[in-house]
N, CA, C and O atoms as a GROMACS GRO file, in nm:
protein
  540
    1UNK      N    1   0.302   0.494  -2.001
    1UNK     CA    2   0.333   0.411  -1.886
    1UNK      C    3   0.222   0.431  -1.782
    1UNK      O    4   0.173   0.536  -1.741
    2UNK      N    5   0.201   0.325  -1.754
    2UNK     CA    6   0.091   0.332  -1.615
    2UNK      C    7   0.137   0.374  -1.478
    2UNK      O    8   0.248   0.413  -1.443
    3UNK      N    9   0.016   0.355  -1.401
    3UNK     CA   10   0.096   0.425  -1.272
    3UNK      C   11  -0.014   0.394  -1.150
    3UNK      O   12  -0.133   0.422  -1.165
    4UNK      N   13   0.041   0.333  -1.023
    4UNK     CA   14  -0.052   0.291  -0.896
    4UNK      C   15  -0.030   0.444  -0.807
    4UNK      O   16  -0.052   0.436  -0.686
    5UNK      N   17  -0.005   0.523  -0.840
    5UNK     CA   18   0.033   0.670  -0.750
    5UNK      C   19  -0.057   0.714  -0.719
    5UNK      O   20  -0.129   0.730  -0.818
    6UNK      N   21  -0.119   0.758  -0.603
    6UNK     CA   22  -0.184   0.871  -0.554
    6UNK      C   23  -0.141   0.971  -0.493
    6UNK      O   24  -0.053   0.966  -0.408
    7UNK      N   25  -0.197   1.069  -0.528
    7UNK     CA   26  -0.133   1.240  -0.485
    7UNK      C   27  -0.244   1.291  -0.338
    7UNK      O   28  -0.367   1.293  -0.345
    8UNK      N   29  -0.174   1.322  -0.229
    8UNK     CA   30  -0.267   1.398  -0.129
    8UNK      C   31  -0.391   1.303  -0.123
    8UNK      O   32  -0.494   1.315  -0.190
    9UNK      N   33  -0.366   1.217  -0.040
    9UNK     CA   34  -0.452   1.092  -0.091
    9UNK      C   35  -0.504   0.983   0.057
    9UNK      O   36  -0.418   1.015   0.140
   10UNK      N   37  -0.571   0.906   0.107
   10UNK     CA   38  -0.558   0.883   0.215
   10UNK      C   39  -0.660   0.726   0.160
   10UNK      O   40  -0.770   0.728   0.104
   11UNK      N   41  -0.585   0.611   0.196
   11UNK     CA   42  -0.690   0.506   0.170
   11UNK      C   43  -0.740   0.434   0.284
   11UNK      O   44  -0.672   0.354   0.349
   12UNK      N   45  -0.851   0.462   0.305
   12UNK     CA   46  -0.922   0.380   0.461
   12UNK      C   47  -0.924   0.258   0.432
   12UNK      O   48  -0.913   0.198   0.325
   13UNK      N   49  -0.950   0.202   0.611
   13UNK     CA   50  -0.994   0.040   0.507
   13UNK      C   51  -1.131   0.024   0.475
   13UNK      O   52  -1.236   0.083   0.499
   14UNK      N   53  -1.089  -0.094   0.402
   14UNK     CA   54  -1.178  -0.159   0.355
   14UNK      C   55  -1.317  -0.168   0.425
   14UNK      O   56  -1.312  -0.162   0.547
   15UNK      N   57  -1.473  -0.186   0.354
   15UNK     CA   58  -1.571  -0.181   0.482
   15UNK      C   59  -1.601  -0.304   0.563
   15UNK      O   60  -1.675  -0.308   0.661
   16UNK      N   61  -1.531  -0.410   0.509
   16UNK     CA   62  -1.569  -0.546   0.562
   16UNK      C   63  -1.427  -0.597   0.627
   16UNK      O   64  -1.393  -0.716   0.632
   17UNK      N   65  -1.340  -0.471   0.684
   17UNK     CA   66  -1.211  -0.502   0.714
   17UNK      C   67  -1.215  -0.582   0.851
   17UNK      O   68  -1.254  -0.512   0.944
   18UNK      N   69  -1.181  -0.720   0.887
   18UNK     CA   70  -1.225  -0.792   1.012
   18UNK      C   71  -1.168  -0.738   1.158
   18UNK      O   72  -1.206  -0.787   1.264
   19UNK      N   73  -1.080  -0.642   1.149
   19UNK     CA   74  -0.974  -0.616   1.230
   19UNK      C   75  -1.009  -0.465   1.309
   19UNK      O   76  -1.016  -0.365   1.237
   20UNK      N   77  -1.027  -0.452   1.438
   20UNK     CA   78  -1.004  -0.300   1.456
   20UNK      C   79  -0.935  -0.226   1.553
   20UNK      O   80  -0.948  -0.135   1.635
   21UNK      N   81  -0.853  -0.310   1.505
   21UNK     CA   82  -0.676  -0.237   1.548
   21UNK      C   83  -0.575  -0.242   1.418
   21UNK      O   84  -0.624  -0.262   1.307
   22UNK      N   85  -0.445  -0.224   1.430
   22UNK     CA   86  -0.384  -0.275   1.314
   22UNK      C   87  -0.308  -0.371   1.388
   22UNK      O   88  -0.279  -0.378   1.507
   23UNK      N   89  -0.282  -0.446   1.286
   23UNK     CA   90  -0.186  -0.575   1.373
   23UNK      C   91  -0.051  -0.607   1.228
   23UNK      O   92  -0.091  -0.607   1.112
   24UNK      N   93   0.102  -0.630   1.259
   24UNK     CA   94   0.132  -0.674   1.146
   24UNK      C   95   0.143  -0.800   1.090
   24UNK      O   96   0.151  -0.900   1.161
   25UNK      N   97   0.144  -0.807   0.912
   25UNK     CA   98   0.129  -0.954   0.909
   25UNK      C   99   0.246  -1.042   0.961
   25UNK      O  100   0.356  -1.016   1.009
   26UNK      N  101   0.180  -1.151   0.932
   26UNK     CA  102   0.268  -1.265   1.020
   26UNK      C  103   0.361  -1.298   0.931
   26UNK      O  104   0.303  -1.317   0.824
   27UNK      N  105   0.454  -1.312   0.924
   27UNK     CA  106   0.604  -1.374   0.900
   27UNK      C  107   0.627  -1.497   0.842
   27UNK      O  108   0.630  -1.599   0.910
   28UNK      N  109   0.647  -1.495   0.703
   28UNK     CA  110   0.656  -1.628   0.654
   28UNK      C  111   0.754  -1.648   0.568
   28UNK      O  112   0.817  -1.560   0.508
   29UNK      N  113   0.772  -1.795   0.560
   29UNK     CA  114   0.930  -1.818   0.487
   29UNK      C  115   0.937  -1.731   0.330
   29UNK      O  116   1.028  -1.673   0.271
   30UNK      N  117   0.811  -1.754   0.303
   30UNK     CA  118   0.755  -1.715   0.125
   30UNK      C  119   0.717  -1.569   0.166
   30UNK      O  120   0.612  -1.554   0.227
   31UNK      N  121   0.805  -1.447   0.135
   31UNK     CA  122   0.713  -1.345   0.219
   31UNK      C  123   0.594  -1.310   0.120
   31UNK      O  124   0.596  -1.320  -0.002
   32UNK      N  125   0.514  -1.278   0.183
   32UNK     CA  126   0.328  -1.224   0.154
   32UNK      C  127   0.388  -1.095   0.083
   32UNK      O  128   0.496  -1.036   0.080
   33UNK      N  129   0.231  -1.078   0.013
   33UNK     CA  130   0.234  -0.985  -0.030
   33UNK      C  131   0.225  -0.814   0.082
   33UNK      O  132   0.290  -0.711   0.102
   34UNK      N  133   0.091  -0.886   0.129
   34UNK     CA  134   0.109  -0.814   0.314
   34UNK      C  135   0.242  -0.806   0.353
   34UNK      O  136   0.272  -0.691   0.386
   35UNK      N  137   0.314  -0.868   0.360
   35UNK     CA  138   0.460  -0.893   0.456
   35UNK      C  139   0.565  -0.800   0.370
   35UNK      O  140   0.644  -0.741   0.443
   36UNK      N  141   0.576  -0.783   0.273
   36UNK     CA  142   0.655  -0.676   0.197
   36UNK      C  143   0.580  -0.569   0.182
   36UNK      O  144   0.646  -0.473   0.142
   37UNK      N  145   0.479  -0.549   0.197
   37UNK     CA  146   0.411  -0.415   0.160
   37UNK      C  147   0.408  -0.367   0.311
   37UNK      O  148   0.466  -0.265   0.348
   38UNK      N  149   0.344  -0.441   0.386
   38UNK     CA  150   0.446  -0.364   0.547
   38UNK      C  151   0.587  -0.342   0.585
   38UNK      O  152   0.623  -0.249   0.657
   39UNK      N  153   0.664  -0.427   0.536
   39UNK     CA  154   0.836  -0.431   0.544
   39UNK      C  155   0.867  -0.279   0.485
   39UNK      O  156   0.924  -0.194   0.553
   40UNK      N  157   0.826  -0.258   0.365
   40UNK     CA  158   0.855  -0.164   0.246
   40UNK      C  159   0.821   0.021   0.308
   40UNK      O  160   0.874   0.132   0.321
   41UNK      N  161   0.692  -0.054   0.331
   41UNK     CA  162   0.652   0.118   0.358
   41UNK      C  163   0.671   0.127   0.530
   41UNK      O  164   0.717   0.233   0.572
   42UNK      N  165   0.650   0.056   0.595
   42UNK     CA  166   0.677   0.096   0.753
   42UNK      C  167   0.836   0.117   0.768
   42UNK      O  168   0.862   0.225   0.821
   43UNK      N  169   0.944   0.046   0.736
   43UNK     CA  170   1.069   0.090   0.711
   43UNK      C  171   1.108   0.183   0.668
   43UNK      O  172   1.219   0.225   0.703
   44UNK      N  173   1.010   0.269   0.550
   44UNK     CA  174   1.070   0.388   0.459
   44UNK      C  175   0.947   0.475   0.454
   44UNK      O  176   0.898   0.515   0.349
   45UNK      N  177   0.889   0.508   0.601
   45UNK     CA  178   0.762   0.611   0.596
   45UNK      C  179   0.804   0.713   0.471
   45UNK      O  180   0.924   0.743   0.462
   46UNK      N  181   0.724   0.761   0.388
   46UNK     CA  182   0.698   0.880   0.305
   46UNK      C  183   0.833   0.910   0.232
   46UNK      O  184   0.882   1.021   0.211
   47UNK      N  185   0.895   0.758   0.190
   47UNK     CA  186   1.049   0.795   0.071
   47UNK      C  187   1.017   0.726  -0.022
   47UNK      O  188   1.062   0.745  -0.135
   48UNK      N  189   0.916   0.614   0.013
   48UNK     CA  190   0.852   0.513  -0.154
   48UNK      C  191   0.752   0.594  -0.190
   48UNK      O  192   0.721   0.687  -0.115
   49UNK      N  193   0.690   0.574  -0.298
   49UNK     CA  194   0.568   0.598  -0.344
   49UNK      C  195   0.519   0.448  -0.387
   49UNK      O  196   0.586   0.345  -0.394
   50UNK      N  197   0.364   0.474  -0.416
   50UNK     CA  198   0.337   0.308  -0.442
   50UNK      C  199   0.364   0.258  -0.563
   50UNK      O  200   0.334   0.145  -0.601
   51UNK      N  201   0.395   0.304  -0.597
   51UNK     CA  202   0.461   0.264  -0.806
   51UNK      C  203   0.633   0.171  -0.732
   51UNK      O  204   0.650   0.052  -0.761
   52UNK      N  205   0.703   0.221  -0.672
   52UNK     CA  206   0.809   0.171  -0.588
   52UNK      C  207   0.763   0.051  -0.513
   52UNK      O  208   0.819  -0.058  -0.527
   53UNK      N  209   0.633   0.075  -0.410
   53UNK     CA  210   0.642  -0.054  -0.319
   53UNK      C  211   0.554  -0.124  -0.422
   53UNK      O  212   0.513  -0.230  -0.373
   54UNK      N  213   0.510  -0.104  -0.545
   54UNK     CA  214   0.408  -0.246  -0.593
   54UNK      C  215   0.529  -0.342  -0.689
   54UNK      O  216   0.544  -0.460  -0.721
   55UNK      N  217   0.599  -0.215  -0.709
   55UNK     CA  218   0.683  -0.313  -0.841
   55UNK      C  219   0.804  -0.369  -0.727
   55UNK      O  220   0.840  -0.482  -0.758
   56UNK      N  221   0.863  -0.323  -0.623
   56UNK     CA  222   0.977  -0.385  -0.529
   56UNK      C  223   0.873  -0.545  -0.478
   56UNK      O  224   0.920  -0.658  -0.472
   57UNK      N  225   0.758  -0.515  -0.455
   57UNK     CA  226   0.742  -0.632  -0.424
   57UNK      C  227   0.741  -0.778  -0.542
   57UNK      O  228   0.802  -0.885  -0.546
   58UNK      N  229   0.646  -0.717  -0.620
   58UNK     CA  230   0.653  -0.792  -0.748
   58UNK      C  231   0.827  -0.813  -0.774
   58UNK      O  232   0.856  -0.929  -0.803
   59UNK      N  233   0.895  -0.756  -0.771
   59UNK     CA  234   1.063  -0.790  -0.855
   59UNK      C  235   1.081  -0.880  -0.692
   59UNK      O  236   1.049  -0.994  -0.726
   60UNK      N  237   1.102  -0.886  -0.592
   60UNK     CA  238   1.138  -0.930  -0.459
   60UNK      C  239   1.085  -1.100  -0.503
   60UNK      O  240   1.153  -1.202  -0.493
   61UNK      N  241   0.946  -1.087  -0.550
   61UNK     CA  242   0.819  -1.259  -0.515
   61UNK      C  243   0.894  -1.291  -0.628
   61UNK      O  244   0.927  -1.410  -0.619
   62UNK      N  245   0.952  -1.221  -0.768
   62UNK     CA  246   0.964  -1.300  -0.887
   62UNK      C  247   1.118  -1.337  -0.875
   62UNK      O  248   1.164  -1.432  -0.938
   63UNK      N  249   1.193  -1.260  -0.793
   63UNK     CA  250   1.351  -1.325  -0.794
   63UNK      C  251   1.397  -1.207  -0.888
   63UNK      O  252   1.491  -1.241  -0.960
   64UNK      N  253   1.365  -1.112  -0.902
   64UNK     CA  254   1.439  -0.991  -1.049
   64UNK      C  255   1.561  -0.930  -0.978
   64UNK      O  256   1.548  -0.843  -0.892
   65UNK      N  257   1.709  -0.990  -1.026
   65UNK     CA  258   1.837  -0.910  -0.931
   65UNK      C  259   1.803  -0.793  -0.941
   65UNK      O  260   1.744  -0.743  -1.036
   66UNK      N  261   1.840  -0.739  -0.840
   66UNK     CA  262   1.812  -0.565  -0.846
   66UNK      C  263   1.863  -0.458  -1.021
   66UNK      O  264   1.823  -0.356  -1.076
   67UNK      N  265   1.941  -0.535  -1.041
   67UNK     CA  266   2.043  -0.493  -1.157
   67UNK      C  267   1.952  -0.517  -1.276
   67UNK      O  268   1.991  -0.468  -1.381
   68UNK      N  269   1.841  -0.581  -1.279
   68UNK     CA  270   1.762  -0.567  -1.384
   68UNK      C  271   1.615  -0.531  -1.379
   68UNK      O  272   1.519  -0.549  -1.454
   69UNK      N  273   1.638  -0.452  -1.221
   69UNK     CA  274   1.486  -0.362  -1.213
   69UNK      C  275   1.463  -0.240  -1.282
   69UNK      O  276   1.350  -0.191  -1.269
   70UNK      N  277   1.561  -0.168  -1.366
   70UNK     CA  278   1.521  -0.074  -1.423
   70UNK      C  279   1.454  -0.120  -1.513
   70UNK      O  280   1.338  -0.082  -1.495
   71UNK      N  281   1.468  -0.231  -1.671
   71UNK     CA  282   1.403  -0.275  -1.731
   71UNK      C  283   1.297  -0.352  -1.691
   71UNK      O  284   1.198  -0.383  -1.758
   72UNK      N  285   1.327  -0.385  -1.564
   72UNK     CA  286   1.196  -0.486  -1.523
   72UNK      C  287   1.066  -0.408  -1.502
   72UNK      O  288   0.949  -0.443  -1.520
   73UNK      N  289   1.122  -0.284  -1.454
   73UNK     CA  290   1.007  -0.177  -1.417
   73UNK      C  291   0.962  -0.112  -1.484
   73UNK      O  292   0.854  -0.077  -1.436
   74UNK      N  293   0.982  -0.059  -1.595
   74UNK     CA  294   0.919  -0.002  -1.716
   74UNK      C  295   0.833  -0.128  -1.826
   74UNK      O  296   0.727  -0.099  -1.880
   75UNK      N  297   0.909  -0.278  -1.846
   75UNK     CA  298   0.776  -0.391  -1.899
   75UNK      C  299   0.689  -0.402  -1.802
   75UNK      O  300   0.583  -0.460  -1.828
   76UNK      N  301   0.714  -0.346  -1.661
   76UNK     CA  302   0.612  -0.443  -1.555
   76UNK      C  303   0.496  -0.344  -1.568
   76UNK      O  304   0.382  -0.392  -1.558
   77UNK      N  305   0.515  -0.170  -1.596
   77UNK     CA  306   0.429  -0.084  -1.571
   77UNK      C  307   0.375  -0.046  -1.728
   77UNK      O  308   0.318   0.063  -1.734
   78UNK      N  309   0.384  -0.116  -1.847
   78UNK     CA  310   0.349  -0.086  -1.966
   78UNK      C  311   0.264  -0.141  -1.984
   78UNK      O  312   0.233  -0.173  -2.098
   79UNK      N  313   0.182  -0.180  -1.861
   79UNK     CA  314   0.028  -0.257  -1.868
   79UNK      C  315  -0.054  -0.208  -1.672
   79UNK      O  316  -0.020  -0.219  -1.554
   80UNK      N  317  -0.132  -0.171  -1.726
   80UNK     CA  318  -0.237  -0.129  -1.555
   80UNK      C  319  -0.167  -0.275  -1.465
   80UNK      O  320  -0.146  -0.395  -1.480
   81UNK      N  321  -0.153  -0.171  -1.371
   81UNK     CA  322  -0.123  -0.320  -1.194
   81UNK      C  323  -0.214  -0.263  -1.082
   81UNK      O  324  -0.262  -0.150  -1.083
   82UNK      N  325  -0.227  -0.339  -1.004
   82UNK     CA  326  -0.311  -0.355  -0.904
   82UNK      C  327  -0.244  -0.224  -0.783
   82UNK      O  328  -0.131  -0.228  -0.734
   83UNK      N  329  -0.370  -0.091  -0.750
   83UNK     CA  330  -0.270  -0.023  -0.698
   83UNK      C  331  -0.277  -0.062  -0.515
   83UNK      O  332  -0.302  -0.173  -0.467
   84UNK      N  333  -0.250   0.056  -0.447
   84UNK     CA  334  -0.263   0.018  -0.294
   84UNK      C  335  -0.368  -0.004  -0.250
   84UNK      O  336  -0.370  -0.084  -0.157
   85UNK      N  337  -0.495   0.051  -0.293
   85UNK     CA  338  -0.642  -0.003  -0.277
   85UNK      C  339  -0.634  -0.204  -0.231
   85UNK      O  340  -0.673  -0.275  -0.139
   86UNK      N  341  -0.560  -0.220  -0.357
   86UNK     CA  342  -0.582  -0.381  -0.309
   86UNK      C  343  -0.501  -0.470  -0.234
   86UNK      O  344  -0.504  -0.593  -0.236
   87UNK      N  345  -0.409  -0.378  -0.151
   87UNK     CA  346  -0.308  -0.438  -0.066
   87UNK      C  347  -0.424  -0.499   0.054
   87UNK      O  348  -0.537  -0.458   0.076
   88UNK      N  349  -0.338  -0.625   0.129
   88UNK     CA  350  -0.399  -0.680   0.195
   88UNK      C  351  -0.419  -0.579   0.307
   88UNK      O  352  -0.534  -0.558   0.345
   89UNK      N  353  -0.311  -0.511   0.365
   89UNK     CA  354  -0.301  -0.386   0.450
   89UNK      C  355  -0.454  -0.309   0.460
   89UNK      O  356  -0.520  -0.240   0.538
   90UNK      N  357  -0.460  -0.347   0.380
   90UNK     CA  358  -0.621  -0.222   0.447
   90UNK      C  359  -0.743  -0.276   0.395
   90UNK      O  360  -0.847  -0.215   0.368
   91UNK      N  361  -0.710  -0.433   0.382
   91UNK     CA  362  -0.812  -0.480   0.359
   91UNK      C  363  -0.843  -0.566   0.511
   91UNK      O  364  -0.941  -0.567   0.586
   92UNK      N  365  -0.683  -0.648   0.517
   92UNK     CA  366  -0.748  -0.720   0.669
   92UNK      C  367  -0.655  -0.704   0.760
   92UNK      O  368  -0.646  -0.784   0.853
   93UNK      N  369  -0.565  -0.589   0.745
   93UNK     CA  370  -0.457  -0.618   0.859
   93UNK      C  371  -0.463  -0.477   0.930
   93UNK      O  372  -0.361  -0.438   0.988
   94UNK      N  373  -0.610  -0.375   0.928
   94UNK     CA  374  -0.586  -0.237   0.985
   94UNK      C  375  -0.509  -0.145   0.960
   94UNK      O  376  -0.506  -0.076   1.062
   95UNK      N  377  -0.452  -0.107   0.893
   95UNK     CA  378  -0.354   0.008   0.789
   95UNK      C  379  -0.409   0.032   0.684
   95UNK      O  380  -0.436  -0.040   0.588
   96UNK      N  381  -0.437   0.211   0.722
   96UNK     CA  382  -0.444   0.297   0.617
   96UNK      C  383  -0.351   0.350   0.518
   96UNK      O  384  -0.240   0.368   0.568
   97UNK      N  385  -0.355   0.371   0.436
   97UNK     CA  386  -0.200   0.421   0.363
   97UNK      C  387  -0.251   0.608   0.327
   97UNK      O  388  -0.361   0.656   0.304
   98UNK      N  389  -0.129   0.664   0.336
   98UNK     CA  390  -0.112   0.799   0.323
   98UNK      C  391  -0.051   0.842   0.211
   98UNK      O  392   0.064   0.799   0.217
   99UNK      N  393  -0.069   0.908   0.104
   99UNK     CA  394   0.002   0.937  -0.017
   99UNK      C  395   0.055   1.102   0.042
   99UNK      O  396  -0.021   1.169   0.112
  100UNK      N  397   0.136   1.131   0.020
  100UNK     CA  398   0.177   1.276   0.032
  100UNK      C  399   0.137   1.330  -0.050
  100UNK      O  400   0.068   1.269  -0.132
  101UNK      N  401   0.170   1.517  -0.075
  101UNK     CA  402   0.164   1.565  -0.200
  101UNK      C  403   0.285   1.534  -0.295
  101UNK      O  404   0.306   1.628  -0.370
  102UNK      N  405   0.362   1.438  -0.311
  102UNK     CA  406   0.456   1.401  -0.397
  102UNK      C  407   0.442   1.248  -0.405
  102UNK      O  408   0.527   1.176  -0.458
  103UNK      N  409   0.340   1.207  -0.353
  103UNK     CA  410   0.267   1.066  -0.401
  103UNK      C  411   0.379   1.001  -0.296
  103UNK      O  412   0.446   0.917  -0.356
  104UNK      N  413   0.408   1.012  -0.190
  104UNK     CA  414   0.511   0.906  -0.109
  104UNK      C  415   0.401   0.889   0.004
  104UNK      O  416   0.329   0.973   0.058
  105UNK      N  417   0.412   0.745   0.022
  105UNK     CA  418   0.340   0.661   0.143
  105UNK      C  419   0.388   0.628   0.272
  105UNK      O  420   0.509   0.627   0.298
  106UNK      N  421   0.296   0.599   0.357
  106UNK     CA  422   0.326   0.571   0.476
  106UNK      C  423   0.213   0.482   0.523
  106UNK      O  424   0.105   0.484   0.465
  107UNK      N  425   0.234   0.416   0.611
  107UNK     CA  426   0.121   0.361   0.678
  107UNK      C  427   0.028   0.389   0.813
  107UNK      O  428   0.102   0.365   0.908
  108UNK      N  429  -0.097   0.427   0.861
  108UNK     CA  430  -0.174   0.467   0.940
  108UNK      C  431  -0.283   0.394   1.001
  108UNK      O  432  -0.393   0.380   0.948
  109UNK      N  433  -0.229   0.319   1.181
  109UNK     CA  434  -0.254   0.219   1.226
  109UNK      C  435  -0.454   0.313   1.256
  109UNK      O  436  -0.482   0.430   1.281
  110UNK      N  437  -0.532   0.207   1.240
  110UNK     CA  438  -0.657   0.271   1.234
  110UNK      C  439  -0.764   0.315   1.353
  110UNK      O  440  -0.877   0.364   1.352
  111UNK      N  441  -0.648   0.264   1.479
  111UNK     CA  442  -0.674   0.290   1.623
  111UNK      C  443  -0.610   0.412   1.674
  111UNK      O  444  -0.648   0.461   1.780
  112UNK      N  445  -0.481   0.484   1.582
  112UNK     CA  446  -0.403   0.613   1.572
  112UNK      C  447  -0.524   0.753   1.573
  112UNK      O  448  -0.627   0.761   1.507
  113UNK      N  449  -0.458   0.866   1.685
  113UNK     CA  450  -0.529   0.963   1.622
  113UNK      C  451  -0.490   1.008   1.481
  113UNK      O  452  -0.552   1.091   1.415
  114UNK      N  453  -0.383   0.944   1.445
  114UNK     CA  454  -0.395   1.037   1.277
  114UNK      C  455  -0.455   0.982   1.164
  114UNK      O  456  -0.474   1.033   1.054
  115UNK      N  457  -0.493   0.821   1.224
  115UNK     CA  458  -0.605   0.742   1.140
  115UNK      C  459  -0.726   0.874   1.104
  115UNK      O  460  -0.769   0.902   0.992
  116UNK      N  461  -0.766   0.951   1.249
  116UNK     CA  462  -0.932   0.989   1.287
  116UNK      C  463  -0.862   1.111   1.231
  116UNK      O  464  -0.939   1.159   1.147
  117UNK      N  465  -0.737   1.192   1.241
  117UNK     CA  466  -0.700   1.335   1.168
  117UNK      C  467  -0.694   1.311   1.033
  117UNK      O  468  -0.743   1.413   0.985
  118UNK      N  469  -0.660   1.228   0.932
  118UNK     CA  470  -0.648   1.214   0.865
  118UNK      C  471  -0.844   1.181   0.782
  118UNK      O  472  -0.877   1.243   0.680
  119UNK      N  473  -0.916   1.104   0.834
  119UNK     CA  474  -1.082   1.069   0.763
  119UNK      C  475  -1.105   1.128   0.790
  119UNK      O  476  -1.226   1.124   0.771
  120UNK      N  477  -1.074   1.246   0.852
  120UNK     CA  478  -1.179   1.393   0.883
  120UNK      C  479  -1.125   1.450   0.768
  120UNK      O  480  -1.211   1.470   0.682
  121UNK      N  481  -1.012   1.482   0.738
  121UNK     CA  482  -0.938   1.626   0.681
  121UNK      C  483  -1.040   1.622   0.485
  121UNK      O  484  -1.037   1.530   0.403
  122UNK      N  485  -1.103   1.737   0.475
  122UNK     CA  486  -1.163   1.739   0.389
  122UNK      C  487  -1.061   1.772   0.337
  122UNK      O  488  -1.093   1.761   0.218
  123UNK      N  489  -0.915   1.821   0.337
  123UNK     CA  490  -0.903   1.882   0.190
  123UNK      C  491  -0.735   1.761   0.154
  123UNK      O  492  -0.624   1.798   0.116
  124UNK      N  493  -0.787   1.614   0.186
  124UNK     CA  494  -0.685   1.493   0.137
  124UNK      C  495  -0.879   1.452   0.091
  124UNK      O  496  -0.991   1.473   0.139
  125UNK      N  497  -0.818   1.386  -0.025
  125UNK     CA  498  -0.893   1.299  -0.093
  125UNK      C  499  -0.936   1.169  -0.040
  125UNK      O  500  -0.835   1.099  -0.024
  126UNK      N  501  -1.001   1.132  -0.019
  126UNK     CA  502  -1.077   0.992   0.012
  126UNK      C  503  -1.080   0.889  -0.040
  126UNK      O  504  -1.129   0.916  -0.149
  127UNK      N  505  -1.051   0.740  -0.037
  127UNK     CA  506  -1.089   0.625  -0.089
  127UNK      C  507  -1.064   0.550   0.025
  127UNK      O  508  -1.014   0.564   0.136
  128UNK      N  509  -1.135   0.437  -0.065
  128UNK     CA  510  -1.159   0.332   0.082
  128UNK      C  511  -1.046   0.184  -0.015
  128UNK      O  512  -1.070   0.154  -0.132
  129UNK      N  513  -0.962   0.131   0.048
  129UNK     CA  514  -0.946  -0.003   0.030
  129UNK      C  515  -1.078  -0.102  -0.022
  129UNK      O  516  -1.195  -0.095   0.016
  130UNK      N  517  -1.013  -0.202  -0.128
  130UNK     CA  518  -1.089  -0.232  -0.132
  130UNK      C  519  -1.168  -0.384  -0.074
  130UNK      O  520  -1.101  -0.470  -0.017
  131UNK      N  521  -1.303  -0.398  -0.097
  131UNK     CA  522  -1.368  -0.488  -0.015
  131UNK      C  523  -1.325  -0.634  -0.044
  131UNK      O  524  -1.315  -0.681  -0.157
  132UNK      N  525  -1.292  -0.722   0.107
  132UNK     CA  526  -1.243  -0.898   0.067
  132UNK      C  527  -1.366  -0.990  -0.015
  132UNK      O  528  -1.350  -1.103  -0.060
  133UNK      N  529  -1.510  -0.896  -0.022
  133UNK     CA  530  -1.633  -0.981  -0.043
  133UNK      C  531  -1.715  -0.930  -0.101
  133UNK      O  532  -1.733  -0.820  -0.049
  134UNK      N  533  -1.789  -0.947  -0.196
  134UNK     CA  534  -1.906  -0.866  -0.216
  134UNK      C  535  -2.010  -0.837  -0.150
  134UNK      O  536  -2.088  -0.913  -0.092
  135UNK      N  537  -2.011  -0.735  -0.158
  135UNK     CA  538  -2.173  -0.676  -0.041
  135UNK      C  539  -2.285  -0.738  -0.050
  135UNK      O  540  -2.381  -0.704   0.019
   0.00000   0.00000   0.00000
């Protein structure tokens, strides 16, 4: 089984991120992928992990009753998915995401001092979101 999890983990944004504040996304009848992946993890700081908020969103956009997310979630993860790197969140909306040491997330507005405590701390791992464009 595959897996979008990161352990002790910290994802900056993106380098071509347009934004430098965080702002949340905007609100739409069809919710975004942005719009549940902020709903998800700003509601439940550090109780999801991202294996939780990638597949809740995916079962949420596809209509999957809750009652058939256990099977839904083991076919959905028996092939690589797109992990938090490619959330819109830290590509254009200013949010960093935080993995704990038990892989649970949170989100980290990039104007926050724990944005600047967090890209300092050598001993959380580094990645950057990834880029809307090629360099």
């Amino acid at each position: 089984m595959h897996t979008t999890n990161y352990v002790d983990t910290f994802i900056e944004l993106a380098d071509d991120s347009p934004v430098d504040h965080a702002v949340e996304p905007p609100a739409r009848e069809q919710p975004t992928i942005a719009q549940l992946h902020y709903e998800l993890i700003s509601q439940h700081p550090y109780s999801l992990t991202s294996d939780d908020v990638v597949f809740a969103t995916h079962a949420r956009r596809a209509g999957i009753p809750e009652a058939d997310w256990p099977d839904a979630r083991t076919l959905f993860f028996s092939k690589g998915q797109p992990c938090m790197r490619s959330s819109p969140l830290g590509k254009r909306y200013g949010w960093g995401v935080h993995s704990d040491a038990d892989g649970r997330v949170a989100l980290v507005a990039r104007e926050s001092a724990e944005y600047a405590r967090l890209a300092a701390d050598t001993a959380t791992t580094h990645t950057k979101a990834m880029r809307s464009r090629r360099a």
